[in-house]
C-alpha positions, 0 to 999 in steps of 0.5 A: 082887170086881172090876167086869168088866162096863166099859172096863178101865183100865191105867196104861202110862206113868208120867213124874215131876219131883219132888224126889226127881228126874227121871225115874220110876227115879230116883224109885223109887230114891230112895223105896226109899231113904227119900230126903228132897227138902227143903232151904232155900228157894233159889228165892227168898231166904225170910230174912224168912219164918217157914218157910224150908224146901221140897221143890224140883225140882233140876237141872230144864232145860225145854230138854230137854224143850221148845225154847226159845221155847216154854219161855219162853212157859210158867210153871214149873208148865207146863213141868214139866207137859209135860217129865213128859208127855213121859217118860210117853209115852215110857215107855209106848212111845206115839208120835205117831201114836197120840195125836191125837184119841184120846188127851187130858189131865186135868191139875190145878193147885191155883195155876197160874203163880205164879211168872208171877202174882207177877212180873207183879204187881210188874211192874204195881206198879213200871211200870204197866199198860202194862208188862204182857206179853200172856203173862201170861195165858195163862202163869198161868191153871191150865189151861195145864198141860193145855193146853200138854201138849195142843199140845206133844204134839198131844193132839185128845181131851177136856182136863180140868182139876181145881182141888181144892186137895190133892185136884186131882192124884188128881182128876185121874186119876181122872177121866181114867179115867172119859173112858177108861171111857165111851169118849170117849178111849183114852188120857188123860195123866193127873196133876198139876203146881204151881210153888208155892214162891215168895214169896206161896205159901208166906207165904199157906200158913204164915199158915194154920199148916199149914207147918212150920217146922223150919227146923233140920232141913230133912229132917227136917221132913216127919214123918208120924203122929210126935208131934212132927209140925209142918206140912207142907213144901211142894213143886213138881214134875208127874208123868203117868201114861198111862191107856190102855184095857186092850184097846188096851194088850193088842193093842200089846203094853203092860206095865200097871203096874197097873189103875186100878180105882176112883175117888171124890171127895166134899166135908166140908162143914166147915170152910175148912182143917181136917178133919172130925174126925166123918171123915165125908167120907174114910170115904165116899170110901174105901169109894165108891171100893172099891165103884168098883172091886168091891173088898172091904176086905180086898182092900186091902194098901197105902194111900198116906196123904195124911199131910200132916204135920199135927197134925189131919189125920193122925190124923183120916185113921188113924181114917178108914182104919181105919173105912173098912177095918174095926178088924181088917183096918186092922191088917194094911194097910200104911200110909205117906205119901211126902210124908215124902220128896218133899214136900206137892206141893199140886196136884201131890200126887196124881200123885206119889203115884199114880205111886208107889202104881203102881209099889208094886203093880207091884213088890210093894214098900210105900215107907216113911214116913221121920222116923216115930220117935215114932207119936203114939197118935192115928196107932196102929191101921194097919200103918205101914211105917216108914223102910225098904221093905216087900217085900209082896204087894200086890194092890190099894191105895187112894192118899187126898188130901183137899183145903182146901175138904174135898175129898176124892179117893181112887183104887183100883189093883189088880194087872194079872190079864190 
């Protein structure tokens, strides 16, 4: 049973920049269809690297969504930040004199501007310090995400910046619901954003092993649960989600996706990258966030795995989600993990996932897990929706995202019961 007794949250808005593209119909589409965004590395030359391959944002213009001066003075990561802040206000039929002080933006990066940060970095190498830009700062620093969402958009409300590696985009919503919840803002933009495909990013992930590095077969590289899974294939995009007071959507006249309902957050204390394998952590913070919400386990129809792709993770999170849902009813909950399609966004992750976990609950519609073709036993035990759509009921749904640092992040979205 749901907690009726707080603010109400609803998810209004929703705006997406991944590599599965631009915009949230696009995006949707290509989930339905079981798209792969990976590809070769283009965004710089990777020859010289052990992992070639990530899923990166195509075709993307900030000049569509920025002016030019403004977009010069801003990182990749930012820019993507507030094009997808942009569609999600647009998408929620907000206009500006409802923002201003009553509205704010919980926007987290796992890097911040790593392209900024690397250029500048050779800059001083080969010219000196006397070379180097004074917008070098504030382009890289991993708030400007926010911060440039709040001064392009002229967001006055409380700005909140979670840095919590993989776990960082879910932290966010999360708790940008609760500034909503305990009233210090109506709306918050809500997500997150990560430009890290670049030179030193991707050589610092793949020397922890955790990259794949299925250079071969790009598409198929991201492969969740399979017994042949490698690694994770990186990716970069933001996307925003609007999460509105339900009672000020209501009385304009806004369609909710869904309502966001529960959040929790907790830490491993284990280990550097890994996991806890004891699943400690992930259980607590699935089952705190049922309890956030008032929700029973059985209530839960859809989980968006984190399923990174890796050979620890994956099943270690199984095991969580079907001690934390109970053996019988794990059985029966479709499971899948878009990072299949769109990639490991890192900080990002979590908003791509979230939004997508919304638009599952709004249309009834369980995305897939693609390049599952061989479950590994470990991963056996949920309902695992596998290479094509599943049209289902879904009345609630958790979204996971578990972090280096063993942070573990987890939100509950449930159907819009008026």
């Amino acid at each position: 049973m749901r907690n009726g007794a707080r603010r109400r949250v609803v998810v209004t808005g929703l705006g997406m920049v991944t590599p599965l593209g631009i915009g949230t119909e696009r995006n949707w589409a290509a989930a339905l269809e079981g798209q792969s965004g990976a590809g070769r590395i283009t965004r710089f030359d990777p020859s010289d690297h052990l992992c070639q391959v990530a899923c990166e944002v195509d075709d993307f213009d900030p000049e569509d969504f920025i002016d030019r001066r403004s977009a010069r003075r801003m990182d990749r990561m930012a820019q993507m930040a507030v094009a997808a802040a942009r569609m999600a206000v647009e998408d929620a039929g907000l206009g500006s004199d409802q923002l201003g002080s009553n509205a704010g933006a919980s926007i987290a990066s796992g890097n911040g501007g790593n392209e900024t940060y690397e250029s500048a970095y050779c800059r001083l190498i080969e010219r000196g310090p006397e070379r180097m830009s004074p917008l070098t700062l504030p382009s890289c620093i991993p708030n400007m995400g926010a911060g440039q969402i709040s001064m392009q958009l002229g967001l006055g409300g409380p700005l909140v910046v979670p840095v919590s590696a993989c776990a960082s985009g879910t932290n966010a919503i999360g708790e940008g619901g609760d500034v909503v919840r305990r009233g210090a803002a109506t709306i918050m933009l809500a997500g997150g954003t990560e430009a890290g495909v670049t030179p030193f990013c991707m050589a610092a992930l793949d020397a922890t092993r955790a990259l794949s590095r299925r250079n071969d077969d790009p598409a198929g590289a991201s492969r969740p649960f399979d017994a042949d899974r490698d690694g994770f294939v990186a990716a970069e995009g933001a996307t925003i989600l609007v999460l509105e007071e339900a009672e000020h959507a209501a009385a304009r006249g806004a369609e909710p996706y869904c309502e966001l309902v529960g959040y929790a957050l907790n830490g491993d204390a284990y280990h550097l990258t890994e996991p806890d394998p004891s699943r400690r952590g992930q259980v607590g913070a699935m089952r705190a966030a049922l309890a956030d919400g008032g929700l029973d386990p059985e209530e839960i129809d859809y989980v968006n795995a984190h399923g990174t792709s890796t050979p620890t993770g994956d099943s270690v999170e199984v095991a969580g989600i079907r001690e934390a849902l109970g053996d019988a009813h794990a059985r029966e909950t479709a499971v899948s993990s878009t990072k299949s399609m769109h990639g490991h966004g890192m900080g990002a992750a979590g908003g791509f996932e979230g939004a997508l976990t919304a638009l599952a609950v709004r249309h009834d519609i369980a995305p897939p897990t693609i390049n599952l073709q061989k479950l590994d036993p470990e991963c056996e035990g949920v309902d695992h929706v596998i290479g094509a759509p599943r049209p289902m009921r879904i009345r609630a749904a958790l979204s996971n995202s578990f972090g280096f640092g063993g942070h573990n992040a987890v939100i509950a979205m449930c159907e819009v019961d008026g």
